[in-house]
N, CA, C and O of each residue as an XYZ file, in Angstrom:
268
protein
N       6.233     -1.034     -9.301
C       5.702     -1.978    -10.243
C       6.730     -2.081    -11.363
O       6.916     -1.033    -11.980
N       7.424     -3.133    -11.738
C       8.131     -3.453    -12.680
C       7.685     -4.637    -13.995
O       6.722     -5.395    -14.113
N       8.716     -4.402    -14.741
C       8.438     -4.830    -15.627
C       9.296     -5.945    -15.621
O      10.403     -5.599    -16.035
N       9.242     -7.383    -15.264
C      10.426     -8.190    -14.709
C      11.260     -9.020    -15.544
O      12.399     -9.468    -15.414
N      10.126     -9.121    -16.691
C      10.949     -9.653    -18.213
C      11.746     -8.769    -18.892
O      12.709     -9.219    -19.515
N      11.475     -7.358    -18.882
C      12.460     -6.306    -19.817
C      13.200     -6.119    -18.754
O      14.309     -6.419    -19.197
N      13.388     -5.768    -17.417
C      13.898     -5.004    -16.919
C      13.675     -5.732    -15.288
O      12.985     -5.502    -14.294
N      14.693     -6.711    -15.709
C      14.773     -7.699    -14.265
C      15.805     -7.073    -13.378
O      16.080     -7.692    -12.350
N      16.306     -6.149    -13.573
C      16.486     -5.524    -12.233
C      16.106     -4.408    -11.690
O      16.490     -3.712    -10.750
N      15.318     -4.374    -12.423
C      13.856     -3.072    -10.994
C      14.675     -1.636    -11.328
O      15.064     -0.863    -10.453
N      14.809     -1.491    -12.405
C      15.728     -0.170    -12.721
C      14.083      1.103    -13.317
O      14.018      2.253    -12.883
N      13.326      0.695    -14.006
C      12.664      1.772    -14.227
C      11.288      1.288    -13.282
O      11.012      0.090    -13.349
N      10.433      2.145    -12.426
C       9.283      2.235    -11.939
C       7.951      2.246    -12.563
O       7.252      3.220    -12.284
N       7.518      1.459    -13.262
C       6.526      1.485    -13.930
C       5.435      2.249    -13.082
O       5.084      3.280    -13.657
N       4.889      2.062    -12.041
C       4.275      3.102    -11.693
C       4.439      4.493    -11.494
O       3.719      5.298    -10.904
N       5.104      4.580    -11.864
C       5.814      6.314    -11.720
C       4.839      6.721    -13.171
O       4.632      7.934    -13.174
N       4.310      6.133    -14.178
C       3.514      6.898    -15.327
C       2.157      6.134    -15.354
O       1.838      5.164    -16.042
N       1.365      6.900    -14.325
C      -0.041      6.973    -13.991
C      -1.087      6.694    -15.266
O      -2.175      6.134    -15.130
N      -0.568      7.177    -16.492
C      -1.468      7.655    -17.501
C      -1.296      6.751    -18.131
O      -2.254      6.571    -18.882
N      -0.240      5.754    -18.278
C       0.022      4.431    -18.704
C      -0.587      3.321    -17.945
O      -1.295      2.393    -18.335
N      -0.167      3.619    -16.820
C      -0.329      2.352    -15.765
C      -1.477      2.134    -15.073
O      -1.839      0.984    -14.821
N      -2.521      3.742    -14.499
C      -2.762      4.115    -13.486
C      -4.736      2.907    -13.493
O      -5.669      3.102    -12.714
N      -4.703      2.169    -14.267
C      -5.626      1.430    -13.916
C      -5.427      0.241    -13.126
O      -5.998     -0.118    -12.096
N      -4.414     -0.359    -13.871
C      -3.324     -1.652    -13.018
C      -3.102     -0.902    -11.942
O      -4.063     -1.074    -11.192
N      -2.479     -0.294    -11.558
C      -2.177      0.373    -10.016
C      -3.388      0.625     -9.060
O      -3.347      0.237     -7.893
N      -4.634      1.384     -9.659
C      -5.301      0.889     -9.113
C      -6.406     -0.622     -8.479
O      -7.163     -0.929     -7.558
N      -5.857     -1.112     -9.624
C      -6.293     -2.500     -9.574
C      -5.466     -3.655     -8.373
O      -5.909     -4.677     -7.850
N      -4.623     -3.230     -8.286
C      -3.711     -3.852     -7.658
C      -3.970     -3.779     -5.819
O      -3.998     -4.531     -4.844
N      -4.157     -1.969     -6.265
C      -4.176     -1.049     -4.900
C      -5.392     -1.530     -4.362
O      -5.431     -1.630     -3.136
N      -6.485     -1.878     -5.072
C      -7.887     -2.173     -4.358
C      -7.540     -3.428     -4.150
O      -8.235     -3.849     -3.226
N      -6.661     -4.419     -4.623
C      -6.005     -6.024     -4.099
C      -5.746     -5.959     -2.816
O      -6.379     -6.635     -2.006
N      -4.845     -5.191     -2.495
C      -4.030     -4.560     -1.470
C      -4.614     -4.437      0.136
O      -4.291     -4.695      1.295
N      -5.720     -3.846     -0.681
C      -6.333     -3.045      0.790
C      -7.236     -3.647      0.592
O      -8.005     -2.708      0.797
N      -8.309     -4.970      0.200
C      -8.627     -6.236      0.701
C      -7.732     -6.885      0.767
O      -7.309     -6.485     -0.318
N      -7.205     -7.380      0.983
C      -6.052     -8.221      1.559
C      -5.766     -7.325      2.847
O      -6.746     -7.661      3.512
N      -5.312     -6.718      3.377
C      -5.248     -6.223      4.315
C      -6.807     -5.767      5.069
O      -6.655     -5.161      6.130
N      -7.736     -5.912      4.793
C      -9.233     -5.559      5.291
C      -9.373     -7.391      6.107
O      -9.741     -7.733      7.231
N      -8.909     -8.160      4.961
C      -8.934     -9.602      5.099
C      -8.522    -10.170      6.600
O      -9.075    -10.580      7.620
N      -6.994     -9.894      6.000
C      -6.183    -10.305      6.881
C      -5.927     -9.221      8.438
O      -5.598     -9.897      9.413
N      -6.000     -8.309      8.598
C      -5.624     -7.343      9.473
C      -6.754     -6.636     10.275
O      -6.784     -6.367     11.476
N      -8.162     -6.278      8.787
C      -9.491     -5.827      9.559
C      -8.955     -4.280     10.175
O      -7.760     -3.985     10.155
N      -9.851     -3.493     10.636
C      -9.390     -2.176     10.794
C      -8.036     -1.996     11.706
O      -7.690     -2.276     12.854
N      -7.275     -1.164     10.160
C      -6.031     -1.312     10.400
C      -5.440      0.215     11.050
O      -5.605      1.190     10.317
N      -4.934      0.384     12.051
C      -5.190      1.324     12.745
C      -3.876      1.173     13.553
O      -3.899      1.455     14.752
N      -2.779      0.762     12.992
C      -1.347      0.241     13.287
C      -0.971     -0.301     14.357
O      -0.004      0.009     15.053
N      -1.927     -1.340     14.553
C      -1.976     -2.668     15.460
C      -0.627     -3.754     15.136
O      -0.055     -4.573     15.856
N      -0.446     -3.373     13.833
C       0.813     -4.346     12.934
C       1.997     -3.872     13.563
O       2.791     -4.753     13.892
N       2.270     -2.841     13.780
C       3.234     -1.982     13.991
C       4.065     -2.785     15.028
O       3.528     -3.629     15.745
N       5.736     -2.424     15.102
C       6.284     -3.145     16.082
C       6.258     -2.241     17.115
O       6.482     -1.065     16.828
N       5.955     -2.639     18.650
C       5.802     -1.816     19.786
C       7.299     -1.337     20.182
O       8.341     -1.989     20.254
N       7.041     -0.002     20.407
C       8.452      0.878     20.982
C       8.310      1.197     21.975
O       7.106      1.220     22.233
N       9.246      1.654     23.223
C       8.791      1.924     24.701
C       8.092      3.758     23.934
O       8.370      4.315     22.872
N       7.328      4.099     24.865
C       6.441      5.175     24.609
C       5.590      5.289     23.604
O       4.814      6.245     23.646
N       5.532      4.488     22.626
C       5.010      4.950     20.677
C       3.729      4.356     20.628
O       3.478      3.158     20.504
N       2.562      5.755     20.789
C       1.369      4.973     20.327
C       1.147      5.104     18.995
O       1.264      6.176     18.401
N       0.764      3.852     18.380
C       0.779      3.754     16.996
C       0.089      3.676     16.380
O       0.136      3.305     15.207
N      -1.189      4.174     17.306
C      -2.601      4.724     16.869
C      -3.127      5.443     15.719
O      -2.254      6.253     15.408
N      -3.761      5.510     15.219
C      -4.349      6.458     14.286
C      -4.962      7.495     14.636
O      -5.922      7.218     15.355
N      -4.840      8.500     14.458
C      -6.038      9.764     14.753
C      -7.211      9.450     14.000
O      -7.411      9.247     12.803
N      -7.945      9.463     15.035
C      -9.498      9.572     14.890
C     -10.264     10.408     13.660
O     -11.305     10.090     13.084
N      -9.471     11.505     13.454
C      -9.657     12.102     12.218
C      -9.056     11.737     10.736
O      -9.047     12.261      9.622
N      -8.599     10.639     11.304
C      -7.988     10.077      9.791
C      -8.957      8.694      9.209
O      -8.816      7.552      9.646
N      -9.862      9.060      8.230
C     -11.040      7.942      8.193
C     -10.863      6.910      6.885
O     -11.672      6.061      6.511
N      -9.356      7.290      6.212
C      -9.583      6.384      5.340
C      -8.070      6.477      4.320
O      -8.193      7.496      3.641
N      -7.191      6.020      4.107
C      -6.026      6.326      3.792
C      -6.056      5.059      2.357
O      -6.103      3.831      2.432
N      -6.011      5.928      1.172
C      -6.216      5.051      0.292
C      -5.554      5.939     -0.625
O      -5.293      7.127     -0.438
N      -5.229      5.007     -1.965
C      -4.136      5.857     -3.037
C      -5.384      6.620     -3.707
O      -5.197      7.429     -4.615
């Protein structure tokens, strides 16, 4: 996350200071993952580009991958 008017070339990480940022980030992050719920629906790395052998499955034990 940058700041694109001070610092138009992506030199400091605004998300890197949580305690500053960390509502926008989450705000963003819950954008994110509707938009991807939207567009993609259970995402379970169906997106993924296919490799000979690579299942790109999710483990079953993984129920929810969120920041």
């Amino acid at each position: 996350m940058y700041d694109l008017h001070n610092d138009p070339l992506e030199m400091k990480n605004l998300a890197l200071n949580r305690n500053k940022y960390g509502d926008i980030i989450q705000m963003m992050n819950g954008k994110l993952n509707a938009l991807i719920e939207h567009e993609v629906g259970e995402d379970i790395g169906q997106m993924l580009p296919a490799v000979d052998g690579t299942d790109w499955k999710l483990s079953p034990s993984i129920k929810i991958i969120r920041l």
